[in-house]
C-alpha positions as CSV (number, residue, x, y, z in Angstrom):
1,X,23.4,-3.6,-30.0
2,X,26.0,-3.3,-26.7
3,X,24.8,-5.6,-23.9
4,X,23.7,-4.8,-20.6
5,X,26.5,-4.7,-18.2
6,X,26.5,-8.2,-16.3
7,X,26.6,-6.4,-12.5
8,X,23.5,-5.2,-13.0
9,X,21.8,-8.5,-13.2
10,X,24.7,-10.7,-10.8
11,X,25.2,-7.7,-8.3
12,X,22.4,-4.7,-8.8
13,X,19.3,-6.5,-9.1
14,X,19.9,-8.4,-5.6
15,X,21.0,-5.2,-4.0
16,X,18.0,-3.4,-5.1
17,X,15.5,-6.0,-5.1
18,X,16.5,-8.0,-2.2
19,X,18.3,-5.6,0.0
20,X,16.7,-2.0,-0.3
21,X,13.2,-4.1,-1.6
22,X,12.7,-1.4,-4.2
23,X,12.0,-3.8,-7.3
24,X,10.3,-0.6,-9.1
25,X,13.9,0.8,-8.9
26,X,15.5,-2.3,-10.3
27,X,13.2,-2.0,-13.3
28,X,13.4,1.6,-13.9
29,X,17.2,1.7,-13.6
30,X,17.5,-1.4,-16.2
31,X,14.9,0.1,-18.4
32,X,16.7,3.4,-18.2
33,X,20.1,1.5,-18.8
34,X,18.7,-0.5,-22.1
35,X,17.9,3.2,-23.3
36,X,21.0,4.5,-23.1
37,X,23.0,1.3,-24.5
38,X,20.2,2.2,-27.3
39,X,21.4,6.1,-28.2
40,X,24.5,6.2,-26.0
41,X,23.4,9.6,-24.5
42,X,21.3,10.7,-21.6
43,X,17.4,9.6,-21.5
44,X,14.9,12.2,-21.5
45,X,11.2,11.0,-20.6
46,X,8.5,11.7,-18.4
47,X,7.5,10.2,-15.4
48,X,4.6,8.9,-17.4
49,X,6.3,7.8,-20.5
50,X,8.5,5.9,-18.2
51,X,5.8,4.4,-16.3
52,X,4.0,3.1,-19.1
53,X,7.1,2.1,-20.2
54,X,7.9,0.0,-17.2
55,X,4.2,-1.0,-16.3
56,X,4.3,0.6,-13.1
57,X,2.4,3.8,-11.8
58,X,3.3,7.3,-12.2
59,X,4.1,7.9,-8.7
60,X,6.1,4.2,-8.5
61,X,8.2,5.6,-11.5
62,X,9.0,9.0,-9.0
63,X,9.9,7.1,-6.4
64,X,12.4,4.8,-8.0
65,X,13.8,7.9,-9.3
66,X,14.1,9.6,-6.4
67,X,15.8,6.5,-4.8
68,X,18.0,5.9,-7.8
69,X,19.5,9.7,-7.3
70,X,19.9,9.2,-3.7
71,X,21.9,5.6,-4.4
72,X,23.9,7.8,-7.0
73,X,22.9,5.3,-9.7
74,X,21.3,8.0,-11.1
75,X,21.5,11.9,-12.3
76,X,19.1,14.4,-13.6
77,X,19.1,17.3,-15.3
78,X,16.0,20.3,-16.3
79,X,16.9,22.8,-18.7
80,X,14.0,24.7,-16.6
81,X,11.8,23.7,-13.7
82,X,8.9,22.5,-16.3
83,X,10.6,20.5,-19.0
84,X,11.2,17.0,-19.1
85,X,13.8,15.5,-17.0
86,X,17.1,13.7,-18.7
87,X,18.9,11.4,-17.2
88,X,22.5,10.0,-16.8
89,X,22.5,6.6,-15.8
90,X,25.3,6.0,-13.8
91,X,27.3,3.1,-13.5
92,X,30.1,3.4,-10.7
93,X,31.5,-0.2,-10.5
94,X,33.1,1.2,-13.8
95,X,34.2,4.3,-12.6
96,X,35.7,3.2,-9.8
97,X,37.9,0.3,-11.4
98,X,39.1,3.1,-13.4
99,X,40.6,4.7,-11.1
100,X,42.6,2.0,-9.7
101,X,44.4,1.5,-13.0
């Protein structure tokens, strides 16, 4: 089973716990992360799948979400407006030592 990436517990978990004080995000984007590592494609759950998932309220899970987008930590996709969401988790310390290689 591939590990979790070691910046999001040194470096992501005191920016988004201690700096933005959004611990719901923390545990959402690490729960969404362990998914992915799982199936190596993008997650597709509900806002209350993921909440009970998390142990966190319906509406904490939106939020987090929301804030996960706007930090660009996070993507999601609909094939129409009333399906369930997937979602790319994004990782863009990796991206960006990519492209200074």
């Amino acid at each position: 089973m591939p590990a979790i990436d070691d910046y999001i517990i040194d470096v992501l978990m005191r920016d988004l716990v201690g700096h933005d004080r959004r611990p719901v995000s923390f545990l959402v984007y690490l729960w969404l992360a362990a998914a992915h590592a799982r199936t190596g494609a993008t997650v597709q759950v509900s806002f209350q799948e993921m909440a009970e998932s998390v142990g966190v309220s319906k509406s904490s899970a939106q939020a987090a979400v929301r804030w996960l987008i706007r930090r660009k930590l996070l993507t999601a996709s609909k094939a129409n407006a009333t399906s369930i969401p997937s979602y790319r988790v994004m990782m863009p310390w990796r991206e960006g030592s990519r492209r200074g290689r």
